[in-house]
C-alpha positions in Angstrom: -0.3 -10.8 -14.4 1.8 -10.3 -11.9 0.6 -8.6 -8.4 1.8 -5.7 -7.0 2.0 -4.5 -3.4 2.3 -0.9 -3.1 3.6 0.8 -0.2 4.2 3.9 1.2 3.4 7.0 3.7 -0.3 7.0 4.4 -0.9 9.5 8.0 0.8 12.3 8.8 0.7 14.7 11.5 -2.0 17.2 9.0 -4.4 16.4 6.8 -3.4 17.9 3.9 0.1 15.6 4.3 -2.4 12.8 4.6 -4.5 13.4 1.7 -1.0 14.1 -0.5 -0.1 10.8 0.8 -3.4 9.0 -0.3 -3.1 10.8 -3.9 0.7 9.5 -4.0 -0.3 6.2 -3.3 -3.1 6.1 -5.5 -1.3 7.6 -8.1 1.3 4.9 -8.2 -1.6 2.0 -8.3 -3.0 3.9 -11.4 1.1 3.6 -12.8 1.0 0.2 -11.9 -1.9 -0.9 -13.5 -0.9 1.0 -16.6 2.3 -0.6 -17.1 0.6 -4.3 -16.7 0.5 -5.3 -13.2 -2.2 -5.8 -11.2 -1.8 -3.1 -7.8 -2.8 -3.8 -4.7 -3.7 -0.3 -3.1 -3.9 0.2 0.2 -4.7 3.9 0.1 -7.9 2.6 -1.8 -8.7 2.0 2.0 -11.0 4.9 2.8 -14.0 3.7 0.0 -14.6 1.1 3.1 -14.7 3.2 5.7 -17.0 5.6 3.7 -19.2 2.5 3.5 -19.9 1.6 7.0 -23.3 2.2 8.7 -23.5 3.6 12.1 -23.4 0.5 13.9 -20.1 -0.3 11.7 -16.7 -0.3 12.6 -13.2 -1.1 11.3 -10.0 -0.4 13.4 -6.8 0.7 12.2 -5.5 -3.1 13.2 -8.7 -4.5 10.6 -7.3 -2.7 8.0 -3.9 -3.1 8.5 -3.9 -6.6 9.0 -5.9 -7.3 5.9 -3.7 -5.1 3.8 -0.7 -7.4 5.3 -3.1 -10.7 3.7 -2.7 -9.2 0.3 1.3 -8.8 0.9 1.5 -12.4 1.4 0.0 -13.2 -2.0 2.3 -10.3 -3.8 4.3 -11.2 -6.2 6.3 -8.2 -5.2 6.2 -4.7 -3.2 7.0 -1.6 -4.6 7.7 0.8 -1.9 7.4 5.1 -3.3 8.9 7.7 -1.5 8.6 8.9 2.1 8.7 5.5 3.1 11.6 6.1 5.1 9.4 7.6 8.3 6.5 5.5 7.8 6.5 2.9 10.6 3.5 1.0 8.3 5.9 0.9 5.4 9.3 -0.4 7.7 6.7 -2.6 9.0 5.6 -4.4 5.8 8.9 -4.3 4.3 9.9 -6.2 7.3 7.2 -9.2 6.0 8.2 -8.7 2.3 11.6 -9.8 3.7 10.9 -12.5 5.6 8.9 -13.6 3.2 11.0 -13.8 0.6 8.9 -11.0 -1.9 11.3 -9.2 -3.8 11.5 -5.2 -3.0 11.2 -2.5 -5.5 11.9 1.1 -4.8 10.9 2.3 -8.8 8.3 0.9 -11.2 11.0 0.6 -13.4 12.7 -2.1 -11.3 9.8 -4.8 -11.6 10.8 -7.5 -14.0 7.7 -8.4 -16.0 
């Protein structure tokens, strides 16, 4: 199966941007995992943070940099819309790059 790293918008400068970002995201891994692949989601993100105890913490550099551990092991990325102005997104398409992990900008794209 092949995996799939999904990226895309996740802040934005309200929450209601931010949570149509999450459902985006999250929307795609659902579309991804339908059509065969295995998704790696990193809008999925938030069920740790829910998690945590009081004494817990996670910082945006935690999560980020263990979402960019699962881009490594992608077979490929699949980057949805509003990606453009996402400096996360540029960021791991940057690493997909020089990487070598081929780039998708559609679902339909991914060879299986």
């Amino acid at each position: 199966m092949k995996k799939v790293y999904i990226a895309g918008p996740y802040s934005a400068d309200n929450i209601t941007d931010c949570l149509e970002n999450m459902r985006n995201g999250m929307r795609m891994g659902a579309k991804v995992l339908l059509a065969g692949f295995a998704p790696w989601v990193p809008w999925h993100d938030f069920h740790h943070h829910l998690m945590l105890h009081n004494n817990e913490s996670l910082s945006i550099n935690d999560y980020y940099n263990f979402s960019i551990e699962w881009l490594k092991v992608s077979d490929c990325i699949l980057v949805i819309p509003g990606w453009e102005n996402s400096k996360g997104t540029l960021a791991e398409i940057e690493i997909a790059n020089q990487l070598n992990i081929p780039i998708y900008y559609s679902l339909d794209e991914i060879p299986f």
